[in-house]
C-alpha positions as CSV (number, residue, x, y, z in Angstrom):
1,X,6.4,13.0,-34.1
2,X,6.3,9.6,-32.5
3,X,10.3,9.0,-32.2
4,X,9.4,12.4,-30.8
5,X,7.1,11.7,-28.1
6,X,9.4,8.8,-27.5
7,X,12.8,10.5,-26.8
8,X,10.4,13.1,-24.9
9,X,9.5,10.5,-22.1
10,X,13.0,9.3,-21.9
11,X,13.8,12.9,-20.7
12,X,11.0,12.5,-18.1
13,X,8.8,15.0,-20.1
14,X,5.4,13.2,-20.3
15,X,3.5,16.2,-20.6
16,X,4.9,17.1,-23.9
17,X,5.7,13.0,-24.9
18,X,1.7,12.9,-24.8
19,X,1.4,16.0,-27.2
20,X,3.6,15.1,-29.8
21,X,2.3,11.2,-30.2
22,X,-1.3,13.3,-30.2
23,X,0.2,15.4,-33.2
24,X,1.8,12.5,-35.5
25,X,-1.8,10.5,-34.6
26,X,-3.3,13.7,-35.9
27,X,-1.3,13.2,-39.0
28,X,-1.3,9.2,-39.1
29,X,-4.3,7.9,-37.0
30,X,-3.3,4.5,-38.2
31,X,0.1,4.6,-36.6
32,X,0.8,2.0,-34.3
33,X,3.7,3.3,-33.1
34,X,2.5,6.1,-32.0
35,X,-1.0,4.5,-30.5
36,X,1.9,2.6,-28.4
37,X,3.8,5.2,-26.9
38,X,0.7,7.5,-26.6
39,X,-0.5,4.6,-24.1
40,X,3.0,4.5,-22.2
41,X,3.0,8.4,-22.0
42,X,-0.6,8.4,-20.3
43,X,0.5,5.6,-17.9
44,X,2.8,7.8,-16.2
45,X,1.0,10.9,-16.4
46,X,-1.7,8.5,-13.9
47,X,-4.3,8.5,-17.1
48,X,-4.9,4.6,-16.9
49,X,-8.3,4.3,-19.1
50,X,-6.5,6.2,-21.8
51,X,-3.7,4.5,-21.8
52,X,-5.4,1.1,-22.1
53,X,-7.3,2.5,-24.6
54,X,-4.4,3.6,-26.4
55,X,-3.0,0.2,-26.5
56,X,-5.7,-1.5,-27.3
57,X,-5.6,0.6,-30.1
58,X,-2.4,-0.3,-31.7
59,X,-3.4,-3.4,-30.7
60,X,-6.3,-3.8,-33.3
61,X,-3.8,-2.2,-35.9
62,X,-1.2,-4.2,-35.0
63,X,-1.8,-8.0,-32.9
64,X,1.9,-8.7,-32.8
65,X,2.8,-5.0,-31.3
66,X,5.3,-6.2,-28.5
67,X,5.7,-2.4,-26.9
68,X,2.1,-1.7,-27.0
69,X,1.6,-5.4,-25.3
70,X,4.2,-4.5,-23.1
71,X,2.8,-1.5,-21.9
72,X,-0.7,-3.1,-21.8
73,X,0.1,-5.8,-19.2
74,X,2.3,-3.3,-17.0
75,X,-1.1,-0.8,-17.0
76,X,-3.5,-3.1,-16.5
77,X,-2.1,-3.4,-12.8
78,X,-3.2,0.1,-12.1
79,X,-7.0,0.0,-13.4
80,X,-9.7,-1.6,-11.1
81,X,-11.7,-2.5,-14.2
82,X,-9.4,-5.2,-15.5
83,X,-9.0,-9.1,-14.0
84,X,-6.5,-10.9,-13.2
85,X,-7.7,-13.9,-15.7
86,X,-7.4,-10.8,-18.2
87,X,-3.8,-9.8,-17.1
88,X,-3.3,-13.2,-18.0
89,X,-4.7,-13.2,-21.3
90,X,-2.5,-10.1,-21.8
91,X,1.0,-12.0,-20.7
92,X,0.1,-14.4,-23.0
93,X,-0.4,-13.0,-26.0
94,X,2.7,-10.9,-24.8
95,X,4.9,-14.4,-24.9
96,X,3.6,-15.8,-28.0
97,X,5.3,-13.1,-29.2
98,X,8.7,-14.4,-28.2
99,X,7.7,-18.0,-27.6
100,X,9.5,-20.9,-30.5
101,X,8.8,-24.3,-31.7
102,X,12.3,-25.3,-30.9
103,X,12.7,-28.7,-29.1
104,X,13.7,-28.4,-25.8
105,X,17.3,-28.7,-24.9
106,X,18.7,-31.5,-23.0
107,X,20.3,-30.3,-19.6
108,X,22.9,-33.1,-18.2
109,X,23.7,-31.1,-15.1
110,X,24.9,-32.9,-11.6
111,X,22.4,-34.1,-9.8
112,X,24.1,-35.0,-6.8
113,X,22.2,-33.8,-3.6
114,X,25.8,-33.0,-1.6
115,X,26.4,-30.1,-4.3
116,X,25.7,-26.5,-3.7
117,X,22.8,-25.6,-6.6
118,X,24.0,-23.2,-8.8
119,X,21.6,-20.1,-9.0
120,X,21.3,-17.1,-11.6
121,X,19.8,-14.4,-11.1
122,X,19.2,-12.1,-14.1
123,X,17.8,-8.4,-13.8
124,X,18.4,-5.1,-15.3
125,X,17.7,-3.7,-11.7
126,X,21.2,-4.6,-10.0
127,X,21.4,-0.6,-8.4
128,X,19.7,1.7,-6.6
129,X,16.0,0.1,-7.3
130,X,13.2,-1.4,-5.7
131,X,15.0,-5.0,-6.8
132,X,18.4,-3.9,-5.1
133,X,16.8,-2.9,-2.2
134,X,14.9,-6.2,-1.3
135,X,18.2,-7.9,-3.1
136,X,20.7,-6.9,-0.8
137,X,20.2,-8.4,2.5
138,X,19.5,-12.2,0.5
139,X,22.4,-12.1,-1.2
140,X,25.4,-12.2,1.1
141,X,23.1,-14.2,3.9
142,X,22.8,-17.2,1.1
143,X,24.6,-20.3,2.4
144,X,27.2,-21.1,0.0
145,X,26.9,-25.2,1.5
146,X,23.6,-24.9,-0.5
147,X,23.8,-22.2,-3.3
148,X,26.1,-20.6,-5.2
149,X,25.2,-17.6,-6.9
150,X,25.9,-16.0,-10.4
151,X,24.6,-12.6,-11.5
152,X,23.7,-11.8,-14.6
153,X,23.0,-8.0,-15.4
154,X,21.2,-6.7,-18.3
155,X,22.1,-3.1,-17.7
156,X,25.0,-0.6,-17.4
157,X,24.3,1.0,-15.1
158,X,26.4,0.7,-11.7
159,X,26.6,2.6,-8.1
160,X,26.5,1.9,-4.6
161,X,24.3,-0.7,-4.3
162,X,25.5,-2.3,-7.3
163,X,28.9,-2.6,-5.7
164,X,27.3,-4.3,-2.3
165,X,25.4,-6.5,-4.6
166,X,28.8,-7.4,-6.2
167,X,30.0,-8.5,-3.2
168,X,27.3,-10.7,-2.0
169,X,27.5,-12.5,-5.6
170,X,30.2,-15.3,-6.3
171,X,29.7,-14.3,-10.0
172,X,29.0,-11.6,-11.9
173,X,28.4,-11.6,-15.6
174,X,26.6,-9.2,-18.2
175,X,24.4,-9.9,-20.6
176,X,24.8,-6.2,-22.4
177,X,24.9,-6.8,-25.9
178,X,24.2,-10.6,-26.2
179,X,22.0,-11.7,-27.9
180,X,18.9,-14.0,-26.5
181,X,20.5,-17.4,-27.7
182,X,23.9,-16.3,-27.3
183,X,22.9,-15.5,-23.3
184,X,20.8,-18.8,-23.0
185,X,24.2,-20.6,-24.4
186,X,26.4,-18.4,-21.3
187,X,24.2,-19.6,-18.5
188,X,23.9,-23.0,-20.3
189,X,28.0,-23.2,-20.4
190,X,27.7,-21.9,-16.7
191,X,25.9,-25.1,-15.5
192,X,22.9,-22.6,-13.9
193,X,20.4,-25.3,-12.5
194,X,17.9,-22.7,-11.4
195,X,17.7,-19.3,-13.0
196,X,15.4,-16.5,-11.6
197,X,14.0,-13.8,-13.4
198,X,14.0,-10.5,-11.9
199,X,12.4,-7.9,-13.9
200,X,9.0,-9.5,-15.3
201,X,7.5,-6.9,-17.7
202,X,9.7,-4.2,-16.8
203,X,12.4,-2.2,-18.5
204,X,15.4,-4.7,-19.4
205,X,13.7,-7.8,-19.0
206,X,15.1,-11.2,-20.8
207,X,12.0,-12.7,-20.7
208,X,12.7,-13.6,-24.4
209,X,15.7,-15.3,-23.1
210,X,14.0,-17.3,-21.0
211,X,11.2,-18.8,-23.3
212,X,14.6,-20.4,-24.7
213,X,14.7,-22.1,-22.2
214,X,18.3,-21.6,-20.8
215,X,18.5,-23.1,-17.7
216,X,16.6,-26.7,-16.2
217,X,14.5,-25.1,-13.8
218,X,13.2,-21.1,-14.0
219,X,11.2,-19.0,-11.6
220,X,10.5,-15.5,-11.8
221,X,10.5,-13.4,-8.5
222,X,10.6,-9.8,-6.6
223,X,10.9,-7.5,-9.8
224,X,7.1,-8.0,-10.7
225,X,3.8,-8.5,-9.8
226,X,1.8,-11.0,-11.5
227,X,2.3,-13.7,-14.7
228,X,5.2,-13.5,-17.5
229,X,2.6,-15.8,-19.0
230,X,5.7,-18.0,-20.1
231,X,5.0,-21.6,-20.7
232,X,8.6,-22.0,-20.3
233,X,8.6,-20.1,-16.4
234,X,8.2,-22.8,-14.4
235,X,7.5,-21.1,-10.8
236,X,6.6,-17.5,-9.7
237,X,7.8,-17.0,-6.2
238,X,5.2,-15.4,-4.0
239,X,3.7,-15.7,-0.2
240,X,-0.1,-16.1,0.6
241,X,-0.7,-12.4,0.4
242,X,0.2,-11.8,-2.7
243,X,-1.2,-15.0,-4.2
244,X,-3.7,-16.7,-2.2
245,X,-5.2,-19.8,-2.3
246,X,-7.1,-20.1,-5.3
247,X,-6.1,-17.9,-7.7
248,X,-3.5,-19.9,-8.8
249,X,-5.5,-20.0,-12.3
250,X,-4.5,-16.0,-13.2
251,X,-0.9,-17.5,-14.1
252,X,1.3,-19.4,-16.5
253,X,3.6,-20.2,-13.9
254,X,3.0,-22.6,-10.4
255,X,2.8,-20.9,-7.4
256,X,5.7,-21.5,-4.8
257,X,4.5,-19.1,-1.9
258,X,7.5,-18.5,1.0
259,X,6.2,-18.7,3.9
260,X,6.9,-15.2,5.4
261,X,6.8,-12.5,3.0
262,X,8.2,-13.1,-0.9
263,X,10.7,-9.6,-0.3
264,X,13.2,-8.5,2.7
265,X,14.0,-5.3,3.2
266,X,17.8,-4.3,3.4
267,X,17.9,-1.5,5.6
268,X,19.0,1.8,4.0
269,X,23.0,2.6,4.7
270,X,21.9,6.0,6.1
271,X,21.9,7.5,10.1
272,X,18.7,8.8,9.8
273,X,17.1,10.0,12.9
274,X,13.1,8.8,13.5
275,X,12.0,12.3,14.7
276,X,8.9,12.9,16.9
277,X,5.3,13.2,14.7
278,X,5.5,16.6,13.0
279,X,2.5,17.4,14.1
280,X,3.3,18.1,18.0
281,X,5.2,20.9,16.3
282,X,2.8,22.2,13.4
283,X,-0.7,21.5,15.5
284,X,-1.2,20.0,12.0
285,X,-1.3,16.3,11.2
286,X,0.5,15.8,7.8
287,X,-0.8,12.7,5.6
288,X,1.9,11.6,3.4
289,X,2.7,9.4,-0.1
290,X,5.7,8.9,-2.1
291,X,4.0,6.7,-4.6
292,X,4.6,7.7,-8.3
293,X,1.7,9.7,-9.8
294,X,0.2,6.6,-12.2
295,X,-0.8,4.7,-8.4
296,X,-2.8,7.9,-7.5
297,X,-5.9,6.7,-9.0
298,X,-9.7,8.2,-9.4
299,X,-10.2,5.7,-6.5
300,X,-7.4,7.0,-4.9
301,X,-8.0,10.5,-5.3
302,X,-11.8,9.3,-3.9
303,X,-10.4,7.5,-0.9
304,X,-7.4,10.4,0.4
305,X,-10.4,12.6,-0.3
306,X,-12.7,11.4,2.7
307,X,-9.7,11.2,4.5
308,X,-8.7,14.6,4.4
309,X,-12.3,15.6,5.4
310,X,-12.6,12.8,8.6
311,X,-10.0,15.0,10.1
312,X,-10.1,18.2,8.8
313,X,-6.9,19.7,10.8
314,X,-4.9,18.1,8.4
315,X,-2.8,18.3,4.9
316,X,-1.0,15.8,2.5
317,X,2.4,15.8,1.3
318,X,3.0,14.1,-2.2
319,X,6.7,13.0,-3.2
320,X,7.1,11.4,-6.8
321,X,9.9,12.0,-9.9
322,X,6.4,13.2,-12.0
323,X,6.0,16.0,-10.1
324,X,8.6,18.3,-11.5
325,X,6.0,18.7,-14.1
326,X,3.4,22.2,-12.9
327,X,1.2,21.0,-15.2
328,X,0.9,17.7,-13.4
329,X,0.9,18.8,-10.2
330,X,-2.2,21.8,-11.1
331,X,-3.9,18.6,-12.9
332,X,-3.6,16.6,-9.9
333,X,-4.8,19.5,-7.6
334,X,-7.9,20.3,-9.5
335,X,-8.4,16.3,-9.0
336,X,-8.6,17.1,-5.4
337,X,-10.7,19.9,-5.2
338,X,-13.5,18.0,-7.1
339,X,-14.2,16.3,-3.6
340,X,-13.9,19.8,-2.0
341,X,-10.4,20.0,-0.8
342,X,-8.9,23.3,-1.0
343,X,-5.6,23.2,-2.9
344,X,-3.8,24.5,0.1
345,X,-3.9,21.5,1.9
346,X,-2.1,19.4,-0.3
347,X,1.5,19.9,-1.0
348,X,3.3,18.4,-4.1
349,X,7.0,17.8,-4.6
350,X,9.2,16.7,-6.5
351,X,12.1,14.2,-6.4
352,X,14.7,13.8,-4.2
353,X,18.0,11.7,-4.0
354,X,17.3,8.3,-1.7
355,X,18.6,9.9,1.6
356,X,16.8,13.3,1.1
357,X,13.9,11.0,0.8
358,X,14.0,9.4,3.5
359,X,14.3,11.9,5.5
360,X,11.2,13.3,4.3
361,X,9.3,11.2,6.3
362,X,10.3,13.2,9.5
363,X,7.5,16.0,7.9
364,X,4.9,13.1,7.9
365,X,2.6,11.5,10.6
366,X,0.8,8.8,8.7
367,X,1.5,7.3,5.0
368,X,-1.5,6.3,3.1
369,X,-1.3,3.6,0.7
370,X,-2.8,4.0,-3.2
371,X,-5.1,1.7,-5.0
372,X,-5.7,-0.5,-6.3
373,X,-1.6,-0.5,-7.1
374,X,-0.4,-0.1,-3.6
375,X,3.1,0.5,-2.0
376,X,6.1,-1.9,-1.7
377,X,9.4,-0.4,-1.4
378,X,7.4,2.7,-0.1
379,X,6.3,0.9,2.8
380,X,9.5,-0.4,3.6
381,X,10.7,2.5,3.6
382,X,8.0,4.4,5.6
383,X,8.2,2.1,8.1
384,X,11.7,2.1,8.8
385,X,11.2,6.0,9.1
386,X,8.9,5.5,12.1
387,X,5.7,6.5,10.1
388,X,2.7,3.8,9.8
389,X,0.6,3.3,6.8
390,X,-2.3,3.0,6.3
391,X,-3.4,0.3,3.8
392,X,-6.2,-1.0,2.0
393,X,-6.4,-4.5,1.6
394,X,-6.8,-5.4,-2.2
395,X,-8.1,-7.8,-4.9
396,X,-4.7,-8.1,-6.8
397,X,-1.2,-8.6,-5.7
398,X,0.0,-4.8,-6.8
399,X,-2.8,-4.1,-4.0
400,X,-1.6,-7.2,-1.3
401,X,2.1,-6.3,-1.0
402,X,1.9,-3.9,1.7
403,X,-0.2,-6.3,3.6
404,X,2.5,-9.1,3.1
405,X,5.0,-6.3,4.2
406,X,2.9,-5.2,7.0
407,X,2.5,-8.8,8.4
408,X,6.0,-9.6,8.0
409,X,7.0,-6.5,10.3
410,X,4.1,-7.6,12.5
411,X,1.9,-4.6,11.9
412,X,-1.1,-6.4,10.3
413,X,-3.6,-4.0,12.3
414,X,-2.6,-1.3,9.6
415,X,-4.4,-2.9,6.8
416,X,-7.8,-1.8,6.6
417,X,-10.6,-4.8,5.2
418,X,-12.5,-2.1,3.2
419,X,-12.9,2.0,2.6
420,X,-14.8,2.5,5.9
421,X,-12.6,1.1,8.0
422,X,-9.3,2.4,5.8
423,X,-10.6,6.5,7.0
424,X,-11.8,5.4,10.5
425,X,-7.8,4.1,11.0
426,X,-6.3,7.0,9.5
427,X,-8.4,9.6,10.8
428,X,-7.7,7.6,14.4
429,X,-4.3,7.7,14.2
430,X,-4.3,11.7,13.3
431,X,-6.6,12.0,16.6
432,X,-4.2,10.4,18.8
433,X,-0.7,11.8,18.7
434,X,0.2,10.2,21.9
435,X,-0.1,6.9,20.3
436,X,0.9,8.0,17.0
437,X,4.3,9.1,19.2
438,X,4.9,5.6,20.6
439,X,4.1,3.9,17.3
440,X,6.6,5.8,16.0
441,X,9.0,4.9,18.3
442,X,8.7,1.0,18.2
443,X,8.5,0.9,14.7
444,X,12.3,0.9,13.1
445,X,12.9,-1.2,16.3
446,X,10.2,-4.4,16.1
447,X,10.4,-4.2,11.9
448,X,14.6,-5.0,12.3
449,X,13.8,-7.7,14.5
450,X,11.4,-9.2,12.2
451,X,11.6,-11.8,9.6
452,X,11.0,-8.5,7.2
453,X,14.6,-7.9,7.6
454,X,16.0,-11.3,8.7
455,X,18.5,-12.2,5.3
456,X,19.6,-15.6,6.9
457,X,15.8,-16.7,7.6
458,X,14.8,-15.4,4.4
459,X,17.7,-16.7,2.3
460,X,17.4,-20.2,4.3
461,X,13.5,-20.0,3.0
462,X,14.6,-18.7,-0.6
463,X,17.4,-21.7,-0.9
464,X,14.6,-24.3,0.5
465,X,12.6,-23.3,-2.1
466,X,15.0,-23.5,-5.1
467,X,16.0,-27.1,-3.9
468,X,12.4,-28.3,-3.8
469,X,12.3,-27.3,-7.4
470,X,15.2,-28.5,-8.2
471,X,14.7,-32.1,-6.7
472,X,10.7,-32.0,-8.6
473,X,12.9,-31.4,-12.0
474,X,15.2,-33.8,-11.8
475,X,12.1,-36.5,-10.3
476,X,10.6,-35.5,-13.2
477,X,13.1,-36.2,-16.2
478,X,14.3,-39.4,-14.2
479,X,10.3,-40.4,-14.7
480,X,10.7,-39.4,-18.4
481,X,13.6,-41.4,-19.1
């Protein structure tokens, strides 16, 4: 029943995933396993204090659990009840796991400063993803005087943007089916002086890889949000949103923050119109997310909520892959109604291909952002569709990056300091479509022109960055020697 539940989610039905890992725990209450992928089923059915519940579980069956770990760290980012010193705690235990005793290798790469450094970038992501998204206007802008690039893909899979990102790379290489030491001994024969990390706790990851140590210097950036809680992850790339100044303690790594945003936004390869606000045609102003369902939290739900009542000529349209699911969709209207919205006013739909999706957001006349896991790509997106969001700003970085977004485009008034003010914005933008129409105008306009989606000023930045690193590594083992 748990291979069930398992094969279950892979075919995007959590629903019944959930039920069968509740049978075989029926059966086997003890069974890890199970406890595991019961927790990773609730997480994307948006039941968060089960699913840490569920991990935990296993957990006290089974310390060493790596899926249940796993899963722990990647929910935690969704509950407002756990701390960041605690997501750290989490990672840790997590890379213990994968962590050896080995003595480090010896690196004898050049260390001339007139060389380009040679950068790999490793991810699982390399297609139509968040991480392709925000990958594809650094790539080709990088200045091949001061980097040279190397892919390294953990995954088969390959379209569109996989093909751009080809392009932009000046090597491509896959890790499919390699082993972790036989991939640390590629990007060692490779010469890599800086290896990224682009997948943190997510699907495909070669995190394990990495505690090898396969490359002098290693950072981790743009496909996560918080710690790897590697000891051998030197740097986590981030800006002052995400990672302000003093929490550098809540990670394993040190903090190198960019000084615009940590992401840039490639603009979508689609001639989509920004239409006027849909509501000068409804009479009806339409709030709007495309968040997946495990964002929408209690607070959430709490927060759209007084919304939806502080300008009551008004509905919400919800996007996400989950919502294919009736069940989901009656569950998440009855979540609704407890805060006395009638189950009219909120519209639920399923998922659409990238373009489809996109256009979309010519039926909506504000986005509001979830918490306390807020948007990223969403945002982007959103805003490059002419349609503000409304954001909350948040206690963790899942909750910051649409602020960093946000500032980056130059649109920092759309990030509310706390719930009060969050309604009193989106309720005043519903109340003023004349505004609502010019913001809507200016907005694909001002966010091109900003350091948002500025590749050369970002890679510049990125490259700036690796060098610094670079030069404090080899400082470092000149001092050891």
């Amino acid at each position: 029943m748990s291979n069930l539940g398992s094969a279950l989610m892979k075919q995007g039905k959590m629903i019944d995933s959930v039920a069968a890992c509740r049978r075989a725990l029926a059966i086997r209450p003890d069974h890890a396993a199970a406890l595991a992928n019961l927790g990773a089923g609730l997480q994307l059915t948006g039941r968060i204090d089960e699913s840490l519940d569920a991990c935990r579980r296993a957990l006290a069956i089974r310390p060493d659990h790596a899926a249940a770990l796993s899963t722990l760290c990647m929910t935690a980012h969704y509950s407002t009840a756990v701390t960041g010193a605690e997501m750290l705690s989490i990672a840790r235990a997590w890379a213990r796991l994968h962590e050896r005793a080995d003595p480090a290798p010896i690196f004898d790469n050049d260390r001339a400063r007139t060389r380009p450094l040679r950068v790999g970038y490793v991810s699982g992501d390399l297609h139509a993803h968040p991480v392709g998204f925000f990958l594809g206007a650094v790539l080709p802008a990088h200045d091949r005087q001061r980097v040279e690039v190397t892919c390294y893909t953990t995954s088969a899979r390959v379209d569109d943007v996989t093909v751009r990102l080809q392009q932009g790379a000046d090597r491509w290489r896959s890790l499919i089916g390699l082993s972790d030491d036989m991939a640390s001994a590629l990007i060692r024969q490779d010469a890599i002086d800086v290896l990224v990390d682009l997948s943190g706790l997510t699907p495909y990851n070669r995190l394990p890889m990495f505690a090898r140590r396969a490359a002098p210097v290693q950072a981790t950036w743009l496909g996560y949000f918080g710690t790897t809680g590697l000891a051998a992850m030197d740097y986590i790339l981030a800006d002052r949103f995400v990672i302000p100044e003093g929490e550098e303690g809540n990670f394993s790594e040190t903090v190198w923050r960019l000084p615009d945003s940590y992401l840039c936004f490639e603009q979508p390869p689609f001639d989509i119109a920004v239409e006027e606000p849909p509501a000068r045609q409804t009479g009806s102003v339409t709030f709007g997310c495309f968040n997946r369902l495990s964002k929408i939290s209690p607070e959430t739900i709490a927060l759209w909520s007084a919304v939806l009542h502080a300008a009551p000529v008004s509905t919400l349209l919800l996007k996400s892959f989950e919502f294919d699911d009736d069940a989901l969709c009656a569950s998440l209207r009855s979540r609704f109604a407890t805060y006395g919205i009638d189950p009219d006013r909120v519209t639920i739909e399923g998922p659409e291909p990238r373009q489809a999706l996109l256009r979309s957001y010519n039926r909506v006349d504000v986005a509001l952002d979830p918490l306390p896991y807020g948007g990223g790509t969403t945002t982007a997106e959103a805003l490059w569709m002419g349609v503000p969001v409304v954001t909350l700003r948040g206690d963790r970085w899942v909750g910051r990056v649409s602020e960093s977004i946000q500032a980056a485009a130059g649109l920092s008034e759309l990030v509310a300091p706390d719930v009060a003010a969050y309604v009193a914005l989106a309720s005043g933008l519903a109340a003023n479509l004349d505004f609502l129409g010019e913001l809507r105008a200016a907005l694909r306009p001002s966010m091109v022109a900003s350091p948002l989606c500025d590749g050369k000023r970002f890679a510049r930045n990125l490259e700036d960055a690796y060098h610094g690193m670079w030069q404090a590594w080899c400082k470092q083992t000149v001092t050891k020697q």
